[in-house]
C-alpha positions as CSV (number, residue, x, y, z in Angstrom):
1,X,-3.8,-4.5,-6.8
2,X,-1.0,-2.1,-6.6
3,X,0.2,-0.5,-2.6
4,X,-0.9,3.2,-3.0
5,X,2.0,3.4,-0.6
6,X,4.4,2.6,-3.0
7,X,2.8,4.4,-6.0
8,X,2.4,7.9,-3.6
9,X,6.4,7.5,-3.4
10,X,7.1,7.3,-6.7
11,X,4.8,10.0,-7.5
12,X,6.8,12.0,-4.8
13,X,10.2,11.1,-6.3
14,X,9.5,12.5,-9.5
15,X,7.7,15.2,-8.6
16,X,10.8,16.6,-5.9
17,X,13.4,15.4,-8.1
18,X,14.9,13.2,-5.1
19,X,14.4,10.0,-2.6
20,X,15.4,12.8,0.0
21,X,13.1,15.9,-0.6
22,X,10.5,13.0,-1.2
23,X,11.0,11.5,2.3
24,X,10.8,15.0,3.5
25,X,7.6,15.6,1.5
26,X,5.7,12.5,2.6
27,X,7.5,12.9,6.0
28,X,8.8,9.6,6.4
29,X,12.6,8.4,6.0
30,X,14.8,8.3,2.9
31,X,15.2,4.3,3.6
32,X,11.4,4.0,3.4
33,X,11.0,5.8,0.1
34,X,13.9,3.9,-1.5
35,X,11.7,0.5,0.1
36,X,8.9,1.5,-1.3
37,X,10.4,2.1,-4.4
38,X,12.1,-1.2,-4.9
39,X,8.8,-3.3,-3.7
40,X,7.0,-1.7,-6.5
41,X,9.8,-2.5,-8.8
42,X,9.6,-6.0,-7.4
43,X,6.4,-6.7,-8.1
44,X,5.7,-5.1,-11.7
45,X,9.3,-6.5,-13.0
46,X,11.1,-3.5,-14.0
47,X,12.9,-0.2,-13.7
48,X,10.7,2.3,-12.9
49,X,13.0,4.6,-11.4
50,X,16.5,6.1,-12.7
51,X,18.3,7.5,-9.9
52,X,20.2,11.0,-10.7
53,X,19.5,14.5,-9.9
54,X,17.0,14.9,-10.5
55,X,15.7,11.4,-10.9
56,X,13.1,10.7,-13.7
57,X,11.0,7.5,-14.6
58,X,11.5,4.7,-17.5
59,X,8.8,4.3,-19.7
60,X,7.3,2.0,-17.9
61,X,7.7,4.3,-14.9
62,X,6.5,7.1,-16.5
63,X,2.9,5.1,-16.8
64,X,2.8,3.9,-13.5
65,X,3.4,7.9,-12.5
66,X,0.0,8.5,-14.7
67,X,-1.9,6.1,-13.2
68,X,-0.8,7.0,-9.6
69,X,-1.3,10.9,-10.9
70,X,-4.9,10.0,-12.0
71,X,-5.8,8.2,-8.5
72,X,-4.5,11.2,-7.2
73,X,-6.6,13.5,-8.6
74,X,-9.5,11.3,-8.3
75,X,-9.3,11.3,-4.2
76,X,-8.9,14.8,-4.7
77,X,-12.1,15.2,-6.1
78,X,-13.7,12.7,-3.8
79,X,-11.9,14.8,-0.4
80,X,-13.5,17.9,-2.1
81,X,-16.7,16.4,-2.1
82,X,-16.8,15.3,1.1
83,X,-15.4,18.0,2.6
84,X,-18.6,20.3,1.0
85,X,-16.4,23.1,-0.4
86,X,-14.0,23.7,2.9
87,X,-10.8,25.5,2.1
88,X,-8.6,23.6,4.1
89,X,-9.3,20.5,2.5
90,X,-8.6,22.2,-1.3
91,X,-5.6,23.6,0.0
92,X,-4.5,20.6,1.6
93,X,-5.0,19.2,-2.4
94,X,-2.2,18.3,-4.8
95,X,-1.5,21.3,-7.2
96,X,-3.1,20.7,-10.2
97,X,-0.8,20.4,-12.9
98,X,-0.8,21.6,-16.9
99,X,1.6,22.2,-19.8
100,X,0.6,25.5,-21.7
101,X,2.8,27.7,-24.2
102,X,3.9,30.9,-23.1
103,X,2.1,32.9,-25.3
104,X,-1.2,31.6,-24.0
105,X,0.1,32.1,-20.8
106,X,1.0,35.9,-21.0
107,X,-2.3,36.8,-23.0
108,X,-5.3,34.5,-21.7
109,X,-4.7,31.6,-19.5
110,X,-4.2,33.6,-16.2
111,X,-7.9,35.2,-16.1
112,X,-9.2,31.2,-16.7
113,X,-6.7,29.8,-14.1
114,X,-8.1,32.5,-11.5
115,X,-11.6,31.3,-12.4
116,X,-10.7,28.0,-11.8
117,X,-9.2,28.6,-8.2
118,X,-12.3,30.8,-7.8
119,X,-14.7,27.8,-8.2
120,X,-12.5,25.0,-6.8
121,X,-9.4,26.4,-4.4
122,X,-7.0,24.1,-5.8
123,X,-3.8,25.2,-6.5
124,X,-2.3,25.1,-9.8
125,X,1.5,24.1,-11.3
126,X,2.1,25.3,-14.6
127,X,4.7,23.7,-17.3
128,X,6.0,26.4,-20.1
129,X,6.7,24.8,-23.6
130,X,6.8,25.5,-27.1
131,X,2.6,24.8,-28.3
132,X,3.8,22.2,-30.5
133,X,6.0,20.5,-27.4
134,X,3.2,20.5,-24.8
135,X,1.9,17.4,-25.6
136,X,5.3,15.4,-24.6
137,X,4.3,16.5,-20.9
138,X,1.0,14.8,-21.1
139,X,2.3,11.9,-22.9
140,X,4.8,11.4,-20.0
141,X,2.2,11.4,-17.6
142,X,4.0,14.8,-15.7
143,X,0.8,16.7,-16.6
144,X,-2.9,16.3,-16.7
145,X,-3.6,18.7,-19.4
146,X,-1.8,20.4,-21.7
147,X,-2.6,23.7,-24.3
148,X,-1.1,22.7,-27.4
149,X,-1.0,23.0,-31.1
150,X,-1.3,19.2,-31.5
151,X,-5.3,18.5,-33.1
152,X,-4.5,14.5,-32.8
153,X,-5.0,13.1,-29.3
154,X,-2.4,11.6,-27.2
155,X,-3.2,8.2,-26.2
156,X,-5.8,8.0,-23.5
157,X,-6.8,11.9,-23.8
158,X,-10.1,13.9,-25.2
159,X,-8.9,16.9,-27.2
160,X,-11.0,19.8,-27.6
161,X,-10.6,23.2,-29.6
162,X,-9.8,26.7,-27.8
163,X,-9.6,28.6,-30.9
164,X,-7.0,30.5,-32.7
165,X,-4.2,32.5,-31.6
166,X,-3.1,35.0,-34.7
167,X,0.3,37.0,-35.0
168,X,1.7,39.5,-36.4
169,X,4.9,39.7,-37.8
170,X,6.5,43.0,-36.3
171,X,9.1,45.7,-36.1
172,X,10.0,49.2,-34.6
173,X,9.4,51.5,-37.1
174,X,13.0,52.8,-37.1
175,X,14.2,49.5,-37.5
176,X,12.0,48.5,-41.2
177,X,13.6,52.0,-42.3
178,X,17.2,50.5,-41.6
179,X,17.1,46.8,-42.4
180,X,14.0,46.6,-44.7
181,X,14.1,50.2,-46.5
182,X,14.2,48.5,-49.9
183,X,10.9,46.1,-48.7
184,X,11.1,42.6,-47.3
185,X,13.5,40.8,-49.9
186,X,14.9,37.3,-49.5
187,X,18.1,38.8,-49.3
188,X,17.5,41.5,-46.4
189,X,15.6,38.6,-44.7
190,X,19.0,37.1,-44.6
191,X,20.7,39.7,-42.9
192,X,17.8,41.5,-41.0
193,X,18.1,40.2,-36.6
194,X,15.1,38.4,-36.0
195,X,13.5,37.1,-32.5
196,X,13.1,33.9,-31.5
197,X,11.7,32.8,-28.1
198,X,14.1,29.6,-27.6
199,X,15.5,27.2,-29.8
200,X,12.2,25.0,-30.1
201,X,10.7,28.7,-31.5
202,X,9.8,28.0,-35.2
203,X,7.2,30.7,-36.1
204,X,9.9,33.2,-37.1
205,X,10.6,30.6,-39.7
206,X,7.9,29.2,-40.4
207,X,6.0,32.7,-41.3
208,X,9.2,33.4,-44.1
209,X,8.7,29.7,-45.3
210,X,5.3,29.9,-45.9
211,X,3.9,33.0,-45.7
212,X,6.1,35.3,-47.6
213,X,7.5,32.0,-49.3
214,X,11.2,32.6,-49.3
215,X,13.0,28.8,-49.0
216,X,16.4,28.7,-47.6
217,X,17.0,31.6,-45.8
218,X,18.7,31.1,-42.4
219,X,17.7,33.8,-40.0
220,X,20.3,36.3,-38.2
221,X,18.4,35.6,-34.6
222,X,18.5,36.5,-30.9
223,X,17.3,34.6,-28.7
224,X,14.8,36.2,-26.2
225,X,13.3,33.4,-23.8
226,X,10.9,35.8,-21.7
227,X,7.7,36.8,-23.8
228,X,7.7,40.9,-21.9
229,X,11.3,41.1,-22.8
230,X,10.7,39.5,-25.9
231,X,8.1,42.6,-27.3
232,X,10.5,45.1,-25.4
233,X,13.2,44.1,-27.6
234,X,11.0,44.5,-30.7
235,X,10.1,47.9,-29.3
236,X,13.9,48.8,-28.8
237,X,14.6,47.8,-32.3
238,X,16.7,44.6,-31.5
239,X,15.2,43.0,-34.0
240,X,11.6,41.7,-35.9
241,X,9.5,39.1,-34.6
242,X,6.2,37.1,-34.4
243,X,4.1,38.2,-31.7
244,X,0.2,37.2,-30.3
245,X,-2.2,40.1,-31.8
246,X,-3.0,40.9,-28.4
247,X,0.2,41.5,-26.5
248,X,1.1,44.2,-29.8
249,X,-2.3,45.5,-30.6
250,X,-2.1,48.7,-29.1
251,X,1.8,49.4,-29.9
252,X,0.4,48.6,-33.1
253,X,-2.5,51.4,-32.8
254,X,0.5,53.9,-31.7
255,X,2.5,52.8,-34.5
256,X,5.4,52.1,-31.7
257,X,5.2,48.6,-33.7
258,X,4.0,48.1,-37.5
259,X,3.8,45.2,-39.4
260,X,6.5,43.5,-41.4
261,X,4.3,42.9,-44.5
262,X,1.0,45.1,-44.4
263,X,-1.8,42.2,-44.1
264,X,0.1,39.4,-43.8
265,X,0.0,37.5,-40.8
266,X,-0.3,33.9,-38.8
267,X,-3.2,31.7,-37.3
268,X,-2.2,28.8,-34.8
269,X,-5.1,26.7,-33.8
270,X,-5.0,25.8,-29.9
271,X,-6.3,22.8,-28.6
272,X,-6.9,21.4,-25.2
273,X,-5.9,17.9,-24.2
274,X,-6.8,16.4,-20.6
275,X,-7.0,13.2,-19.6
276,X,-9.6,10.7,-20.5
277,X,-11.2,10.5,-16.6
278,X,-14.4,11.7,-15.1
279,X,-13.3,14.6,-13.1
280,X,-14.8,17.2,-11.7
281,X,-11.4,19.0,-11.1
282,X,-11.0,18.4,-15.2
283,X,-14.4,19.2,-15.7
284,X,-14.0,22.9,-13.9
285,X,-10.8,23.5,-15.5
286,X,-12.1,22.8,-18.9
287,X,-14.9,25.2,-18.6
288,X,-12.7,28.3,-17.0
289,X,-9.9,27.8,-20.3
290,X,-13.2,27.7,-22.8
291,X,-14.3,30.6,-21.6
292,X,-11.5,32.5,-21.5
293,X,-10.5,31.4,-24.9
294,X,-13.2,32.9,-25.5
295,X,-12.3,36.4,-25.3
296,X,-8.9,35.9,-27.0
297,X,-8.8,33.5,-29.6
298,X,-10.3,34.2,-32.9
């Protein structure tokens, strides 16, 4: 039997960042959290804790983090239920934690996450990755769901498809009569700005790889790592990029926008991964992200 003492102070450490802000969190002293710490590590054998700023868990740490995460949310649920709906109590709650890419985020995922609040009064703590990097936050334990572009489960997870997000390849009109006024060549590829979100962004590449088929062209890029700034850069003519249908559809009805290649375009499935629990926080939080995927995804 593990001290839920011990486990609710590593769970504090890693989620401050530090024995301090932890101590402050769970409002006892620094000392006691470092204790606490150490008597875990005493009695499972190992590291589970690597001090720095901020600190972050071994790999064995980071599954004792899950499994004091999933306790977590369990007596969440049960204080919910006990409590017959009262505010206080959900807002008394641990934030509810999920990894979701940014496009999901700045098209559909808000409307579910208000649902959810709606229904439940939880809070909610979002991660922003790349779709095909969410899943390394649920492996890790740090979330309990994440939005992703992985179909395979992750160990100890139930998977479920959302649907699929399609984008458009894009550019200011002003800008296709500058850099592309010959069409969309391999070699005005090669010199043409693109967009890209961050370096973990791979769409851009991926949609001249295997859409319009060009191999080995390395992309003139800027790096835009905010998804507004990133279509008002498109709009200003800093360069083309890959954009969700729905963010573009109506600067694409204005012809503000127009599409690289007329009819050519990109589907990435979505999938949701939770935890493998009975939980009737995961169970309300599934069903608002459905629904709302809904009325976005194709």
């Amino acid at each position: 039997m593990y001290d839920y003492l011990q486990l609710a102070a590593l769970v504090a450490v890693v989620r401050e960042g530090s024995f301090e802000r932890a101590a402050s969190a769970l409002h006892v002293t620094p000392s006691a959290i470092s204790q606490r710490i150490k008597q875990l590590e005493d009695a499972v054998g190992g590291v589970l804790v690597v001090r720095g700023k901020p600190c972050t868990t071994t790999v064995a740490g980071e599954r004792y983090y899950r499994h004091a995460l999933q306790v977590e949310l369990l007596e969440s649920d049960l204080a919910n239920e006990l409590a017959s709906g009262d505010a206080a109590a959900a807002a008394a709650a641990p934030p509810v934690s999920i990894a979701v890419n940014a496009d999901s985020l700045a098209t559909w995922v808000i409307p579910a996450l208000a649902a959810f609040t709606e229904e439940t009064g939880l809070r909610v703590k979002l991660e922003v990755d790349d779709q095909d990097h969410t899943t390394e936050w649920l492996r890790t334990g740090r979330v309990l769901g994440a939005i992703t572009a992985e179909a395979a489960p992750v160990q100890g997870c139930r998977v479920s498809s959302l649907g699929v997000m399609e984008y458009r390849a894009a550019a200011r009109p002003a800008y296709m009569r500058r850099w592309f006024s010959g069409g969309v060549t391999r070699d005005a590829m090669r010199s043409a700005p693109a967009l890209f979100y961050d370096r973990k962004d791979e769409l851009e590449s991926r949609f001249v790889r295997h859409v319009l088929g060009f191999r080995n062209v390395r992309l003139v890029a800027h790096w835009i790592p905010s998804t507004g700034a990133f279509v008002d850069a498109c709009l200003h003519g800093l360069g083309w990029g890959i954009h969700p249908e729905p963010l573009i559809r109506e600067h694409l009805r204005r012809e503000r926008l127009v599409d690289l290649v007329a009819g050519k375009s990109m589907d990435v499935p979505l999938f949701w991964q939770h935890w493998r629990i009975e939980s009737a926080t995961l169970a309300a939080l599934t069903r608002a992200l459905t629904r709302a995927a809904k009325s976005y995804l194709v």
